[in-house]
C-alpha positions in Angstrom: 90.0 46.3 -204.5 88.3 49.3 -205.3 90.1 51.8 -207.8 89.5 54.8 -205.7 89.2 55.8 -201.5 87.1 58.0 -200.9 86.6 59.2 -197.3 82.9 57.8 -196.6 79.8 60.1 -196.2 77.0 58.9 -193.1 74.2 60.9 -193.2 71.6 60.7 -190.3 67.9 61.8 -191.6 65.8 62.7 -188.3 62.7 63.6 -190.7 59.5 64.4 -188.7 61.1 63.2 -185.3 62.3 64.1 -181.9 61.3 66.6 -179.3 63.7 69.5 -178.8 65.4 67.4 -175.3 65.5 64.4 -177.4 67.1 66.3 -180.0 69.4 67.4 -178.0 70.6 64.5 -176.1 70.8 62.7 -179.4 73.1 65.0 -180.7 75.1 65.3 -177.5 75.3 61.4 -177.4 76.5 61.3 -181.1 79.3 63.5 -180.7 80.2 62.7 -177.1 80.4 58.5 -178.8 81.8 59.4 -182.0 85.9 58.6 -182.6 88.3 60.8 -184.1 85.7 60.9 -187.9 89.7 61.3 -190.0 88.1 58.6 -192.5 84.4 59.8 -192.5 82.1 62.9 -192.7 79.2 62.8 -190.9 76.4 64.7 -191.1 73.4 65.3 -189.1 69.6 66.3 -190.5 67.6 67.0 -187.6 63.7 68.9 -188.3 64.0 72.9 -189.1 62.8 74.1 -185.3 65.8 71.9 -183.7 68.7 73.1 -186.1 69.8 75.6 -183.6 69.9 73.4 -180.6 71.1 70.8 -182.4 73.8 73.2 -184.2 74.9 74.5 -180.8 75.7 70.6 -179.5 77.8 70.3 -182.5 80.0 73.3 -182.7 83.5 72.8 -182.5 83.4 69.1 -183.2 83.6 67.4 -186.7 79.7 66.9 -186.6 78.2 68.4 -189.7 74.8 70.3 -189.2 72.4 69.8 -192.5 68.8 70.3 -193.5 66.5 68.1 -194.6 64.5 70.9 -197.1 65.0 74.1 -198.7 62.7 76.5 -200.8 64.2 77.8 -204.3 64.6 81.3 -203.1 66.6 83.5 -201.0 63.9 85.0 -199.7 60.1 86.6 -200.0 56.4 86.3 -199.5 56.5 82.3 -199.2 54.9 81.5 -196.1 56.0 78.1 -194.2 59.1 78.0 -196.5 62.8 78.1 -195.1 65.6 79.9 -197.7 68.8 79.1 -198.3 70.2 82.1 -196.5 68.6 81.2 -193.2 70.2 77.7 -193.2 73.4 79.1 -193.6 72.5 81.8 -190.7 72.0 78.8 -188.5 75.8 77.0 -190.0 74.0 74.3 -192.1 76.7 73.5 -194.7 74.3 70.6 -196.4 70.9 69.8 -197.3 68.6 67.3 -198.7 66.8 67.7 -202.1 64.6 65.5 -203.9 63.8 63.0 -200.8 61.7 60.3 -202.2 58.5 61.3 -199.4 58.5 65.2 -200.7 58.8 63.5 -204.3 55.6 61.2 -203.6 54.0 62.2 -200.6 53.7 66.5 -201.1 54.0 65.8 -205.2 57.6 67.8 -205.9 58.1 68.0 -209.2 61.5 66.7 -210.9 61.3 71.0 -212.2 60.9 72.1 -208.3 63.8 70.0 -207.5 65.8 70.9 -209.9 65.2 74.5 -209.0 66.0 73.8 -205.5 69.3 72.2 -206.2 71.0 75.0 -208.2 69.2 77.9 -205.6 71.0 76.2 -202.8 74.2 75.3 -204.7 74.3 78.9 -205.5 73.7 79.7 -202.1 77.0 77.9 -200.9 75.1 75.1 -199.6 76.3 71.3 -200.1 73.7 69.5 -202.0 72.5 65.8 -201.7 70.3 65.1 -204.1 68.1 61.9 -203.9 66.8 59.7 -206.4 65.2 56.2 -207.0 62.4 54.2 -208.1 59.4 53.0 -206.7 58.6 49.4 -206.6 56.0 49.5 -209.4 58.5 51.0 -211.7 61.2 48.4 -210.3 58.9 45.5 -211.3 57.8 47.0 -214.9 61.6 47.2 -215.6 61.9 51.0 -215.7 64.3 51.7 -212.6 67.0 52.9 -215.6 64.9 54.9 -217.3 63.2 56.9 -213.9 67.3 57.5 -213.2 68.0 58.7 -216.2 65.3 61.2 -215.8 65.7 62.3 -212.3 69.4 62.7 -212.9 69.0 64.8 -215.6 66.5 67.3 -214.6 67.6 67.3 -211.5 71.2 68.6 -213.0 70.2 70.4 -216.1 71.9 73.9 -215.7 74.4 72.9 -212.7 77.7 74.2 -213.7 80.7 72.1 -213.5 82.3 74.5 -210.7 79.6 73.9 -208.4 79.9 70.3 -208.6 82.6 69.7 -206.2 79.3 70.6 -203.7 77.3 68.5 -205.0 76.9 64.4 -204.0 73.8 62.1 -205.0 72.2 59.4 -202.9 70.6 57.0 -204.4 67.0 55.9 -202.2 65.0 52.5 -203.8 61.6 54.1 -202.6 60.3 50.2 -202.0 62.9 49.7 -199.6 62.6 52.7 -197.1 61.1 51.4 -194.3 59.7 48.7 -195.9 59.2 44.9 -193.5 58.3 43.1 -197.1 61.0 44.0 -199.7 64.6 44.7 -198.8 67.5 46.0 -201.4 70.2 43.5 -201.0 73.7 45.2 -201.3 74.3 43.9 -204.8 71.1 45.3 -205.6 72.1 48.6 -204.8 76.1 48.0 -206.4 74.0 47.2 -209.4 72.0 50.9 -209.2 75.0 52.6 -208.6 76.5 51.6 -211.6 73.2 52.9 -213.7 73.6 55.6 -211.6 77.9 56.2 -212.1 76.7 56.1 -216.0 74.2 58.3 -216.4 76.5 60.8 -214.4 79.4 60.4 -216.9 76.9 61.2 -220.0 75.6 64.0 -218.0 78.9 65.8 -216.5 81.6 63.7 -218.3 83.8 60.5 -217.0 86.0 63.0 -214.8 83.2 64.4 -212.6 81.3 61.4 -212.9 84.3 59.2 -211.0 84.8 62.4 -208.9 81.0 62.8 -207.2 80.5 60.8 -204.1 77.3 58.4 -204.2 75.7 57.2 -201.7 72.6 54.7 -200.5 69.8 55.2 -198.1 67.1 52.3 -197.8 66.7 51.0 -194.7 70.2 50.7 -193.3 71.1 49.5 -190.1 74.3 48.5 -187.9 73.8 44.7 -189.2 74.1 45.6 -193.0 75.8 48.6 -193.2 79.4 47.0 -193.4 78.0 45.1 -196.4 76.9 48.1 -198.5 79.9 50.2 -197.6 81.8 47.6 -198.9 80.4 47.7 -202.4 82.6 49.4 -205.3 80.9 52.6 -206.0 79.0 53.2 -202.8 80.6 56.5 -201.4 78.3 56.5 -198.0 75.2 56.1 -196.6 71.6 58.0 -195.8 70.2 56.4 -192.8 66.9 56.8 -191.1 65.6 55.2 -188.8 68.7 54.0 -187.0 69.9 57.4 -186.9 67.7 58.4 -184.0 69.2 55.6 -181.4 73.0 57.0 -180.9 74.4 53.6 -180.2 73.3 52.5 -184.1 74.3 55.6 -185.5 77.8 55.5 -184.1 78.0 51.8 -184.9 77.2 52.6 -188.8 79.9 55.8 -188.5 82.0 52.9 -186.9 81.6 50.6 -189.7 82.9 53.9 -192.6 85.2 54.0 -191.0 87.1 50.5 -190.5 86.0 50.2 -194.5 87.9 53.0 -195.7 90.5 51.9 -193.6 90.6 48.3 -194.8 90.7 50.1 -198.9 93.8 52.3 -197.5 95.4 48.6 -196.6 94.9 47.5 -199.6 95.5 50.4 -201.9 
């Protein structure tokens, strides 16, 4: 039994996909399929030009809208960039910083990032910040120490009142997407506690127990049951399977009958 429910976070990442009518109908089928979320938050990520239409198919449901980027300033002479202020124009309460492919595929710095998390945190945005290790630093036994690091920049200067919008999700770069290596869910318990540790040294045992953390590595309706049901894995960033409706819902489905079976046991 777990020492602590909290109510699980699924996250669906669209990155570079979808047409605007896709977008759309994937949205509508999400919230049109989804039960009553009382043990869940979900949150969608759809690309930049579909946040409106995709905002307007989830007003007045319990569908959060998110972002999958932001640029560290409110606003100014930065072409191609999005700010803060014009994802909350558009009713974005989250966003995604640090995602391992702007880490490793357009070279963000772990100083970029950190700049992004505070400028959207003092925004009034809800941060998810992602972190993990690629599978060269996995297999030269460094996976702690790239943590340790990425935590810590990533946080330096965060103050503790902001924290309450802040969760992490925790992304094993050599499993995203990947046919040859897969993170079992003990795997990823095992991270999360390096993970749960580092955040006490950094914020203190209190907000460390207190900030929801979450996995994203190739999830899918067949194992997501298995790594919600790990102590210390608050929720879920999903990819690809959050483009089909019918897996997304089954993954929201499967949050929710886990927090319900901890509030049986509790």
């Amino acid at each position: 039994m777990k020492t602590e429910i909290r109510q699980k976070f699924i996250v669906g990442n669209w990155k570079m996909h979808t047409t605007s009518f896709e977008a759309q109908q994937l949205a509508k089928g999400i919230v049109d399929g989804l039960a009553a979320p009382d043990h869940v938050t979900v949150v969608l990520c759809p690309p930049f030009p579909y946040l409106p239409i995709v905002g307007d198919m989830l007003r007045g449901s319990r569908v959060a809208l998110g972002a999958q980027n932001v640029y560290p300033e409110t606003e100014g002479a930065f072409t191609g960039e999005v700010s803060p202020n014009m994802l909350l124009d558009l009713d974005c309460k989250y966003v995604i910083v640090g995602h391992s492919e702007r880490r490793h595929k357009l070279g963000e710095s772990e100083a970029f990032i950190n700049r992004k998390v505070k400028c959207a945190l003092d925004s009034g945005l809800d941060v998810i910040l992602c972190v993990g290790e690629t599978l060269e630093q996995r297999q030269g036994g460094r996976t702690e120490a790239v943590l340790d690091h990425q935590l810590s920049t990533g946080l330096d200067g965060v103050s503790s009142d902001m924290l309450s919008h802040l969760s992490v999700a925790y992304e094993p770069v050599w499993a995203i997407g990947n046919d040859e290596h897969h993170a079992t869910p003990q795997q990823a318990h095992d991270t999360h506690v390096l993970i749960r540790r580092k955040l006490t040294q950094i914020l203190g045992a209190t907000w460390s127990e207190e900030l929801s953390v979450h996995y994203g590595g190739s999830v899918e309706p067949g194992n997501a049951a298995a790594f919600l049901g790990q102590d210390g894995i608050d929720g879920v960033l999903i990819g690809g399977a959050s483009l089909k409706a019918d897996e997304f819902l089954a993954i929201v489905n499967a949050g929710i009958c886990e927090t319900e079976a901890e509030m049986q046991t509790a």
